[in-house]
N, C-alpha and C positions, 0 to 999 in steps of 0.2 A: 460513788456516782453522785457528782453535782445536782442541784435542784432544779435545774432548768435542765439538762440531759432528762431525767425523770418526768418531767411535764410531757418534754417535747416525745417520747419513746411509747407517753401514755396516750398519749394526740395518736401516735401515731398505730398504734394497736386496735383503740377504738375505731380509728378514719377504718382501717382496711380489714377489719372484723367486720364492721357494719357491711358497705362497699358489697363486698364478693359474695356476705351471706345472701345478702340480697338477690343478687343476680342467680345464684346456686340455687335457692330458695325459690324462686319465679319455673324456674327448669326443672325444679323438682317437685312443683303442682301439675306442668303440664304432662311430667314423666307417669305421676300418679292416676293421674284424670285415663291415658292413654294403656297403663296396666291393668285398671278397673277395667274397663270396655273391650278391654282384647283379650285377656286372661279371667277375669272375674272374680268376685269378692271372695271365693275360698281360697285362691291364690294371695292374694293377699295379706288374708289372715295366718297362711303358714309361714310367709314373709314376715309379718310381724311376730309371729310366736318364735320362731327361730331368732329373729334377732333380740329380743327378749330373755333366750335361754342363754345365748352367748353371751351375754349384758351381764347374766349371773354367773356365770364359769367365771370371768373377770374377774371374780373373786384370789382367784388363783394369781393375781400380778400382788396382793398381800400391801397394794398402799407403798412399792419401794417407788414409782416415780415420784409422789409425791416427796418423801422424806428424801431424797436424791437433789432433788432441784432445791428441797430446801438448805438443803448444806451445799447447794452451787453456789448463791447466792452472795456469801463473804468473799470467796477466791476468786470469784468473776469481778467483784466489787474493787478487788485488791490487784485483778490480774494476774493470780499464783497458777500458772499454763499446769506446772507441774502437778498440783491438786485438782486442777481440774480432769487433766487427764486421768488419774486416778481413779474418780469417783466417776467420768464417762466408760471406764475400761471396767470395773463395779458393775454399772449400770447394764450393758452387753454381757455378762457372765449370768447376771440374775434374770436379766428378758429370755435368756435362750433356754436356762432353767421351767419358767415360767409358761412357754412354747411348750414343751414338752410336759410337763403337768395337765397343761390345757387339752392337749393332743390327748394323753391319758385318759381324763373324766370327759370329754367327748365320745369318744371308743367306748367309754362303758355305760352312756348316754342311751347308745346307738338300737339294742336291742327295744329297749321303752318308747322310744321316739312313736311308735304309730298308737301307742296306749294315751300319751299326751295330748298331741294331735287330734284323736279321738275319730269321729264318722265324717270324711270327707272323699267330695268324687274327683278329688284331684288326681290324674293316672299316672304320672313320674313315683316311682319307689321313695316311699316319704326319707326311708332311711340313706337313700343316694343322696337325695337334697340335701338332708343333715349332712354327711360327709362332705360336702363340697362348699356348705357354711364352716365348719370346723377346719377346713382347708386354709379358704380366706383367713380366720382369726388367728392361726397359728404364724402367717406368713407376716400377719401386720405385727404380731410379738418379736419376732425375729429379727426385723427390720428396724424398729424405730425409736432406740436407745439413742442416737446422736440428736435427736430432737429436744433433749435435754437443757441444751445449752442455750437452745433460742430463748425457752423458755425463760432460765435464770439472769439472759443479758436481754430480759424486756424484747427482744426481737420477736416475738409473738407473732405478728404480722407478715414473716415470710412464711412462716407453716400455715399460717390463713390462706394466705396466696396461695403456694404450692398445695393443702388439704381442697379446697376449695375448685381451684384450673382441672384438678385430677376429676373429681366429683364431677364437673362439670361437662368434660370428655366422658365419663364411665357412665353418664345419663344419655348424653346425645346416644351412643354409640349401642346402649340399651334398648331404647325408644327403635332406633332402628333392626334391631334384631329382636325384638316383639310384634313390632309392623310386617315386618319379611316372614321370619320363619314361625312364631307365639311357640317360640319354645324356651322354656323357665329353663331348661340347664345351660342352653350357651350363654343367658342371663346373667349364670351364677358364672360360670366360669370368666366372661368377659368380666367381673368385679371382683374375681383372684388375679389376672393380668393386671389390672388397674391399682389395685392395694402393692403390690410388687413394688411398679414402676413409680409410683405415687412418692414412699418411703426410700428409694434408691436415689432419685432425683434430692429428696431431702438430706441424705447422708451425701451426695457429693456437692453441696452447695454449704454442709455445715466443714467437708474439708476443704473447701475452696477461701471459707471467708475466715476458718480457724486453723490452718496450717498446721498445726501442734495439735492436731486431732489426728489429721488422716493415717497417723501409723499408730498404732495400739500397742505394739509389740514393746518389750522392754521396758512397762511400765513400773514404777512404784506401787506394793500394794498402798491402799489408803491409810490411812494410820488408827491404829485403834478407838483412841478417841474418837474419831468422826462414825466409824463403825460401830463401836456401841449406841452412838445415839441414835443411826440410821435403825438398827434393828429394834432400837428403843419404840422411836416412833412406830416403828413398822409390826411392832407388836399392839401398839394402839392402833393403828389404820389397818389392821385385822378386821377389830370389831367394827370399825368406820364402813370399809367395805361388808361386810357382812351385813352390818344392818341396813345400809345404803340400799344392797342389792333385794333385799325381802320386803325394803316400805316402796322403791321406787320398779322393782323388776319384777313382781311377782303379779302383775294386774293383768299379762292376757293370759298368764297360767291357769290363775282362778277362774274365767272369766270363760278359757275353752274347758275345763274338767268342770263348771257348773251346766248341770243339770237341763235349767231350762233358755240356757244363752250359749254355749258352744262357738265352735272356731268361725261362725260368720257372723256372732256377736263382737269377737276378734278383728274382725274385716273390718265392720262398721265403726269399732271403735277408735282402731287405727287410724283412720283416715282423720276425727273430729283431732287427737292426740299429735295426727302429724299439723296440722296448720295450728294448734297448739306449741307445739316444740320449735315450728319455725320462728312463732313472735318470742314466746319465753326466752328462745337460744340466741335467740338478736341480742332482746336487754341483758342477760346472763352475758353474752361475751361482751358484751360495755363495759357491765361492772366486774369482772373477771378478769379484763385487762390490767387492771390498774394493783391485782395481785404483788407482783413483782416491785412495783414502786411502794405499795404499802411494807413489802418485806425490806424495802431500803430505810424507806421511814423511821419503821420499827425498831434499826441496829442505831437510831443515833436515838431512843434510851427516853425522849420528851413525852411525858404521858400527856399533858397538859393538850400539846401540838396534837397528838394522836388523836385523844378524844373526840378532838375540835374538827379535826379530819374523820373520824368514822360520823360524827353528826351529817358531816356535809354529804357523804356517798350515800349514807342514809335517805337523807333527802331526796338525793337524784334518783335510787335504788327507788324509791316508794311513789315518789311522782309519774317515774315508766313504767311499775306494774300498774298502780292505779288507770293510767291513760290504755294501758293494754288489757285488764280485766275486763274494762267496759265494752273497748272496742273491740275486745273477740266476740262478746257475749253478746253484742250488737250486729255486728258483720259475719259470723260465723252461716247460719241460718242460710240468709238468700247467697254467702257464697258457695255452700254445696249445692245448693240447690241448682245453681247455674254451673257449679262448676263438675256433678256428678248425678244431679237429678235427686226429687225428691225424696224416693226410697230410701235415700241415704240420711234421712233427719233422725237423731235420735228424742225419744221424749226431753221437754223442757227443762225437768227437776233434774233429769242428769247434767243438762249444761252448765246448772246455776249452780249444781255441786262441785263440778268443774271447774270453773268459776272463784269456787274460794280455795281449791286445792290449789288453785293456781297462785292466787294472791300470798297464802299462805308460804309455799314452797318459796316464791321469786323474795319474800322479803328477808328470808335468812339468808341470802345473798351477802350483803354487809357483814354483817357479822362472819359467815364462812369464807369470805377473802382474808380475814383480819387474824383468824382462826389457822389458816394455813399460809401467810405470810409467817405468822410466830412461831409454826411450829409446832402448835399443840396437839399431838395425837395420842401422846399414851395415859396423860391424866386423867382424860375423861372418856377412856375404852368401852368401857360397860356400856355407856351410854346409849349409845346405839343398838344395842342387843335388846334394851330396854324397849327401843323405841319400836324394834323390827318385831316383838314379842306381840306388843300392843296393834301393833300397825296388821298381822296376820291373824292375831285372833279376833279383833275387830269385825277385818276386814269379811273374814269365813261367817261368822255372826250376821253379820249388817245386811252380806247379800242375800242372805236367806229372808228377810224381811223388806228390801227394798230395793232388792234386784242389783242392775247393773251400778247405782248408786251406791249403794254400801259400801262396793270395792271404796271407791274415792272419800268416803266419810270415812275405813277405818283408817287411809294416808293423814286423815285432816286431824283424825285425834292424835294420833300419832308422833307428828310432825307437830302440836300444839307442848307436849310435854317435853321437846328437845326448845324450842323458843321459851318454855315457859323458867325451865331449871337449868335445862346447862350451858346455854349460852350468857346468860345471866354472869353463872358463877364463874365459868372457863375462860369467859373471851373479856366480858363487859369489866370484872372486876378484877378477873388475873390479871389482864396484858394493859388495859387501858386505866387499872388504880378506877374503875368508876362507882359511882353506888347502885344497888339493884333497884331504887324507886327511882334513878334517873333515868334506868334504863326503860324500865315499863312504862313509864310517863313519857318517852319519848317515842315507844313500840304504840304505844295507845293514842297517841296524839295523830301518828299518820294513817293509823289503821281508822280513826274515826273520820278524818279529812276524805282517807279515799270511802268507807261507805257511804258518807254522804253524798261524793260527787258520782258516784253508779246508781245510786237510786236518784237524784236530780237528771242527771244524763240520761238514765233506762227509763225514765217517766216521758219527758220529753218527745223520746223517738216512740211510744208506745201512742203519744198522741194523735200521731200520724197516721192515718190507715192510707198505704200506697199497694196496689194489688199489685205492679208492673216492680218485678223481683229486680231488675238492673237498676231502677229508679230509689227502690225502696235500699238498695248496696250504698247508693248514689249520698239519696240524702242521711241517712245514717250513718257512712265514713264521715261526711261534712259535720255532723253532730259532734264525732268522737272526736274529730280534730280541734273542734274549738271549745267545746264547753269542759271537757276535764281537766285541755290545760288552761282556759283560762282561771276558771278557779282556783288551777293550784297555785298557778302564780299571783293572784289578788288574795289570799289567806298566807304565802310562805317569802312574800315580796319583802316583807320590814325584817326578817329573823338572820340571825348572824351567817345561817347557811347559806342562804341565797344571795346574802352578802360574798359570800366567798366566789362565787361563784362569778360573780359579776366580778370582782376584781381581776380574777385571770381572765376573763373573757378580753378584760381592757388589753392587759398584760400586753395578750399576743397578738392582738389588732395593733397597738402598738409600737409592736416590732418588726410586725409587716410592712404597716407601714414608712418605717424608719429605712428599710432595709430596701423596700422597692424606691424611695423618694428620694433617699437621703446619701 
């Protein structure tokens, strides 16, 4: 793939990653706001704990998508139909496997489900609801192995589309059968119809636009070599998923089996976590896009180039959580307030714990695009077990002493010993040849730029005392929009990275304009 194909594929991932989440994201505050009020905060919280639990069965998919697209990646690049099909026909033998695993450790779920759950006056059969979540997730495994390929040909952007229209149908169509009847199972059932149709629409749009797809039959197995390495990786993205799932999956488990917080601490927390997830999942699919052109990069072997290129996403990476730590932590507040009432406020010190778990998690971003464009899963396996060890016994410790916050402090320590040792070693200095004090000197250089500009910015708008909650939204969005970025950009204006940045910006004004004018 040419240098400009790669640009233009990455434009074009971000433009409509952005785009739909947004519009998705808008319909899915007012879907929220309208669940709360018609159903009530225990319904919510078994909404969020069940999908919670499914997040961790996922453990059962064992890291083959990932290792799968990453060996798409050359034969896409090269256009070998034949190996691609291979390793698509691979891919649907081990999702159907996977389905059926899942389907299993669900089933044996089912019995314990109201022991987890714990004391709630929600009156549908906790364990019917489980069955009808375990439903949906088996049918979305079944279905969505040809998604594979958008993936590895950068076409990212139709599964946004198509992920995105679907979500956005399965919310109207919710809303209105919570208005009509407030009944949670046609709920669930209308979002097994949805994941169906969602992943069908997807598989006949990947045989429509890849022809040498639509028939599976009489394929070539894949050839050994590519299959040792997949199961190689996939023996490393074991422990990836496993620890993944206990530092990032395990927080409304703790959270309803503690003691004196339970499944409507669950509820309340859900809701701060979900306008949480909406901004994080924004900048995470920005720099997430660009996965697939980093794994093109990576095959033409230039460490020098690479380097120079992870500095720059870096940048970009560290500038959007910075502008978004502040502005959640700024606009979070008066927007429940307005948008669910003030009951729904959690104590301050949990926000601000929030807050850095947030910053913390969005800026290994860079580095884990660069991590899994290369490939690397099986070297630093352990890793993660390390991390999911620290991360649960922490986390069981912490809340015992500082309540709903400890959860989030024992993610933050957690999550500081995977930035601190093995990104360093795995990513920084395996794949990029770089040294580990340029690495920390470069981790510490944005990490101190953005504390300084949330405590300028958080002082600022604390100076204001505005009682009229739309005003105080009002002028506090106005704050976050101008003071984080202009700081960043008057502190990272002269540095090579922002250099880079402005030279493509030129690039493609340039060709638009050449192209509309000329």
């Amino acid at each position: 793939m040419n240098k400009n194909n790669r640009t233009s594929n990455s434009i074009k991932n971000i433009f409509f990653s952005v785009f739909i989440y947004i519009l998705t994201t808008i319909i899915g505050f007012i879907f929220q706001s309208i669940f709360i009020k018609t159903l009530g905060a225990e319904y919510n919280g078994v909404k969020s704990l069940f999908s919670n639990i499914f997040n961790m069965l996922s453990i059962a998919e064992l890291g083959f998508g990932s290792a799968i697209v990453f060996n798409l990646y050359k034969p896409v690049a090269e256009e070998d139909c034949e190996k691609i099909r291979s390793l698509v026909k691979f891919y649907k033998i081990v999702y159907n496997i996977i389905a059926g695993i899942i389907l299993i450790l669900g089933m044996i779920l089912i019995p314990v489900i109201p022991n987890i759950v714990g004391n709630t006056s929600v009156p549908e059969n906790i364990r019917f609801l489980f069955i009808l979540y375990l439903i949906n997730t088996v049918f979305s495994y079944l279905l969505t192995y040809k998604r594979s390929i958008l993936y590895a040909d950068q076409k990212e952007y139709i599964t946004n589309i198509v992920d995105s229209s679907f979500s956005l149908i399965r919310q109207i169509l919710q809303i209105g059968i919570i208005l009509v009847t407030k009944n949670f199972i046609l709920y669930l059932v209308i979002q097994i119809i949805i994941t169906i149709l969602n992943n069908w629409l997807l598989n006949y749009i990947v045989n429509r636009k890849y022809i040498f797809l639509k028939d599976l039959k009489n394929v070539k197995p894949i050839d050994n070599d590519i299959k040792n390495n997949i199961f190689t990786n996939v023996k490393g993205l074991l422990f990836h998923k496993i620890g993944g799932i206990i530092v990032m999956g395990t927080d409304n488990i703790i959270i309803s089996m503690t003691k004196n917080l339970g499944i409507l601490y669950v509820g309340l927390y859900s809701n701060y976590n979900m306008i949480i997830q909406s901004a994080t999942s924004l900048f995470k699919k920005v720099i997430t896009s660009l996965t697939a052109s980093v794994g093109n990069l990576l095959i033409e072997n230039n460490k020098l180039k690479s380097r120079n290129i992870y500095k720059s996403i870096l940048l970009f990476n560290s500038w959007i959580f910075c502008f978004g730590v502040i502005s959640i932590y700024c606009l979070i507040e008066p927007f429940i307030k307005l948008w669910i009432g003030d009951e729904f406020i959690l104590p301050k010190f949990v926000l601000i714990t929030l807050m850095v778990n947030v910053y913390v998690q969005g800026i290994r971003n860079t580095t884990s695009i660069f991590k899994d464009a290369a490939g690397i899963f099986y070297k630093d396996r352990y890793i993660p077990l390390i991390e999911a060890i620290i991360n649960l016994i922490s986390s069981i410790i912490l809340v015992r002493i500082f309540g709903l916050s400890g959860i989030f402090m024992g993610t933050i320590i957690s999550s500081l010993f995977l930035i601190i040792y093995s990104y360093p070693k795995y990513v920084y200095k395996l794949i990029l040849d770089g040294e580990y004090s340029e690495f920390f000197k470069l981790h510490l250089y944005h990490l101190s730029i953005t504390l300084g500009i949330c405590l300028i910015t958080g002082y600022i708008s604390s100076l204001i005392i505005i009682s009229n909650v739309w005003l105080k939204l009002i002028f506090n969005g106005i704050i976050c929009l101008i003071i984080p970025n202009l700081l960043y950009y008057l502190i990272t204006r002269n540095s090579q990275e922002f250099k880079f940045y402005s030279i493509k910006i030129k690039e493609i004004l340039t060709k638009k304009i050449k192209k509309n004018f000329v």
